[in-house]
N, C-alpha and C positions, 0 to 999 in steps of 0.2 A: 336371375331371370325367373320370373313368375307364372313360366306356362304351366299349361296343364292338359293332354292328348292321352288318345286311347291306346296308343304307340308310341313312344318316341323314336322306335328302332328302326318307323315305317315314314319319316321325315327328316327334312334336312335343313338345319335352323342355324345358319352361322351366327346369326344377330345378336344382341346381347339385349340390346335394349328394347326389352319386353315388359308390357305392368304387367301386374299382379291379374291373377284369375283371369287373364287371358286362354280361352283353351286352342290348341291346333292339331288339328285331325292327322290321319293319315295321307301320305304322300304329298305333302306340302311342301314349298322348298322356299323360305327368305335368307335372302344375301343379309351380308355382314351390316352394312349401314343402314338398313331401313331401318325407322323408327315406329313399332306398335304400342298404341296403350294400353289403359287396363281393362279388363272386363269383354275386351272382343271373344268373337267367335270366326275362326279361320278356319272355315270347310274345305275336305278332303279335297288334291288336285288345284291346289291355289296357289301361284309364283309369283313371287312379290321379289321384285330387285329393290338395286343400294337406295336411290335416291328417292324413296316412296318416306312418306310420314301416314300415319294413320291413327285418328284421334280413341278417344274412348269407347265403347263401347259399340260397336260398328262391326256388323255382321257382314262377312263376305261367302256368297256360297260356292258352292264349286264350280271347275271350271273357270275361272277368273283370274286375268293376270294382271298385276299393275306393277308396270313397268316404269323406267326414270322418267322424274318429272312429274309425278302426281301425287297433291297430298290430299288426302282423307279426313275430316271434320270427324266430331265425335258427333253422336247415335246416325251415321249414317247405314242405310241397307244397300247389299246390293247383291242384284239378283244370279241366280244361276246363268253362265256362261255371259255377261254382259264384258265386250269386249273392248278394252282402253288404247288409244292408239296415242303416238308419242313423235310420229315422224310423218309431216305433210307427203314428204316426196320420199319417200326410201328407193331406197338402191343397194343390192346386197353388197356387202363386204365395201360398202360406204358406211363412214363413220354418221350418226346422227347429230343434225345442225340443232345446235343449241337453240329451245321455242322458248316462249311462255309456258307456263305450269299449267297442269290440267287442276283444278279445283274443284272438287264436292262438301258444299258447305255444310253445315251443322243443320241436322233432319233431314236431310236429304234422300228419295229412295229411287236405284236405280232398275229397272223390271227387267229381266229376264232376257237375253238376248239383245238387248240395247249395244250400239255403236258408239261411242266418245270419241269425236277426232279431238288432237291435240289443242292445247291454250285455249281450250274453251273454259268456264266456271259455269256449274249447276248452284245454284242461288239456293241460299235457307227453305226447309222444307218442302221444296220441289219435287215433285215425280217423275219421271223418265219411263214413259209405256215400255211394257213389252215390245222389243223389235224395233223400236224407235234408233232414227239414226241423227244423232246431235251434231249438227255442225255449225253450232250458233250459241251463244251462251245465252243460258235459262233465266230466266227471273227468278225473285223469292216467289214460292208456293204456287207457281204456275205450275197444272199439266201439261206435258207437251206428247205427241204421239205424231206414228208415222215418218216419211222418209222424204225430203228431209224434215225432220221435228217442226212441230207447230205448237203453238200454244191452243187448247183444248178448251181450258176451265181454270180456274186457282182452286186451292185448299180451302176447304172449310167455308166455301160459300154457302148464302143462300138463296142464289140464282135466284134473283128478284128479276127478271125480264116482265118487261112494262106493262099493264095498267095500272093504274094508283089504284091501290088496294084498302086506303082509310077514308075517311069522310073531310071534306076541307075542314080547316082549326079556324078557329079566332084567334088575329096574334097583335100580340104589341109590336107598332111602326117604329118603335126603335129598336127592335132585332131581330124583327120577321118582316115579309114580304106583307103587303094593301091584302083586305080581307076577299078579295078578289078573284088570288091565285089561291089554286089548291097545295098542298105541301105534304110529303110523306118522308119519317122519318126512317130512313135505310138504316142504318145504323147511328150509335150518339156518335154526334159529331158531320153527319152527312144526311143532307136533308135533299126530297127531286123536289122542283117545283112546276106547276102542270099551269103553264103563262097564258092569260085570255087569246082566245083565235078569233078575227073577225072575218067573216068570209063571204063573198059574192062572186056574181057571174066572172068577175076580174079575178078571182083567186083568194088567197087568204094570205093575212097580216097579223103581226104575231109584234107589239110595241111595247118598249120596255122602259118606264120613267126610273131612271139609278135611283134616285131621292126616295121615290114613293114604293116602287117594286122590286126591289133587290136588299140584299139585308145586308151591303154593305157598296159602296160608293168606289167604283173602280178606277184606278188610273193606270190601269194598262191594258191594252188587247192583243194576242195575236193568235193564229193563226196554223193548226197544222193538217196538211192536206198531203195528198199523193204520196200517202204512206203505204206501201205495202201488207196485203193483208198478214203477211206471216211475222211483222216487225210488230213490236212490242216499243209505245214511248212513254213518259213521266216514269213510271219506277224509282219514288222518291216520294218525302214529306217533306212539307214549309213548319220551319220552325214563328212563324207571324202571318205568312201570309193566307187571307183566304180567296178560295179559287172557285168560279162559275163556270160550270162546262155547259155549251150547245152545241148539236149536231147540226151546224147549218144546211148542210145534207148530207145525203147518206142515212150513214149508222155504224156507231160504237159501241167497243164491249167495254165499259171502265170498273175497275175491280177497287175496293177499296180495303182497309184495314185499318181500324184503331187501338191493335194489340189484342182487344177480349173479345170482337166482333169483326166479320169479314162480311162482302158479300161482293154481289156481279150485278151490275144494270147496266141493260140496255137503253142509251142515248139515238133515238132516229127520229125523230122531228123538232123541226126549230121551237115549239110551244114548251119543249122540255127543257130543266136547266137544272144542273147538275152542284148543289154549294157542299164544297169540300174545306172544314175548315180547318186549322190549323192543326198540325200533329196527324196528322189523317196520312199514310200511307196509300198512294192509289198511283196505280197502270192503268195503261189504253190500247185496246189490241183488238184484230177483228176489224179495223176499217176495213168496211165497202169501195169498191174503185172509185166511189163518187164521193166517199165521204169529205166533209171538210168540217174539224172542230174549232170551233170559235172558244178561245181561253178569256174571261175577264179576270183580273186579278187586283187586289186590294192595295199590294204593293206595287214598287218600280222595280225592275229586277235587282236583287242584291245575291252571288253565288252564296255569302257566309248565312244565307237564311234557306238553302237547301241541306239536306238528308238522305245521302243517295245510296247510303247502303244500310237494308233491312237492319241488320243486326245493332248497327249506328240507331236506328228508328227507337229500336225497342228500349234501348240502353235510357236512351232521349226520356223515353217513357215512365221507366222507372224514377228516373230523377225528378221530373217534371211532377210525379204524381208527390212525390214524399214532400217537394214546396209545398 
């Protein structure tokens, strides 16, 4: 065993299976089966029972219990008194009904008095506010705050909320939009396009030739509406396919990621259109009670050409780049 405390005499560590340069403070108590690795930090007043795993390097600070059923990713934080719950329905001197595993994935930090109800997962590099009560599982690098949790912001944006900020480009009609539409590039790989509006006393019309104004020719549509603002949907990349978003109405928050670059735009009038192309990581969250997004898509659906979990994305990424 590779710990290392400012007492050992002031703790109580059945466990064996401890890495190396782990340190554990005074009056800490782990049961026999938990599994800690190397390089943590297990602050004073921390009870960690059998069925706990907890990855490398993952600070827990005081105050903190984690109890059966929850494993710990490596560098995750997690804050003073944040409290891990394991039993929907408890009832004392009732045994606890076997759930799903609680999960805090790899980066992950949790703040400071946060609530975890059970078989939830906090997704890669995600935050967890202070005080926050999770009763829903997180995305990768979404903020969530408040009761119940909501998604706030992601990681490492750079909250690009709308006007187009560059001057329209001149592009080639075989891989850009008619010199017409304005275009700004969010990040490489995700491009907004700002689509001609024509407008009269009857309103205004917003027409879109696939051949001449889209940068790539769609053969599928649909459709997602009467989504909840507090739900979160796509959280996932196409490994071929490329994707068009419009706010038909309403308004959307869509987050994107291409592994070196993040950021947030807001989608809320049908003149915008969102190309997300392949390997591109992106969520939708924040619908309006009116919103409805209009998805065009390059492919038919195929599931073996989604990427539904972050860590999967990135893995994707590295290989894809070393071709």
């Amino acid at each position: 065993m590779g710990t290392n405390h400012d007492d050992r005499s002031f703790a109580v560590i059945q466990s064996t299976d401890i890495g190396s340069g782990t340190k554990i403070w005074q009056f800490v108590v782990i049961l026999g089966g938990a599994k800690i690795g190397r390089d943590c930090n297990i602050c004073a007043h921390v009870f960690i029972e059998n069925d706990v795993t907890v990855g490398d390097r993952v600070t827990v600070k005081s105050g903190v219990q984690l109890w059966d059923g929850i494993d710990i990713a490596d560098d995750v934080f997690i804050g003073p008194n944040a409290t891990f719950t394991n039993d929907r329905f408890p009832r004392s001197r009732i045994p606890r009904q076997a759930s799903a595993r609680t999960v805090v994935s790899k980066g992950a930090s949790i703040g400071a008095a946060a609530t975890i109800l059970p078989g939830v997962s906090i997704g890669e590099l995600a935050i967890v506010g202070a005080g926050a009560v999770v009763t829903r599982s997180v995305p990768a690098r979404a903020i969530v705050i408040g009761n119940p949790a909501r998604i706030a912001g992601y990681v490492d944006e750079r909250n690009i909320y709308q006007s187009l900020r560059k001057p329209a480009q001149a592009y080639h009609l075989k891989d850009s939009p008619s010199e017409s539409a304005q275009l700004v590039e969010i990040i490489e790989g995700v491009y907004l396009f700002q689509l001609n509006v024509y407008e009269d006393i009857r309103g205004s019309l917003t027409p879109i030739e696939f051949r001449k104004d889209l940068p790539f020719v769609p053969v599928r549509l649909f459709f997602a509406y009467g989504v909840p603002t507090v739900e979160t949907r796509g959280e996932h990349a196409h490994k071929t396919c490329h994707q068009l978003l419009i706010a038909s109405s309403g308004s959307i928050s869509v987050s994107v990621d291409n592994g070196d670059q993040s950021a947030t735009v807001l989608l809320d009038s049908p003149n915008k259109a969102l190309h997300i192309k392949p390997m591109i990581w992106a969520a939708q969250s924040k619908f309006t009670s009116d919103a409805c997004l209009a998805v065009l898509a390059s492919e038919p659906y195929q599931d073996s050409d989604y990427i539904r979990s972050y860590s999967d994305f990135l893995e994707s990424l590295k290989i894809t780049r070393k071709d």
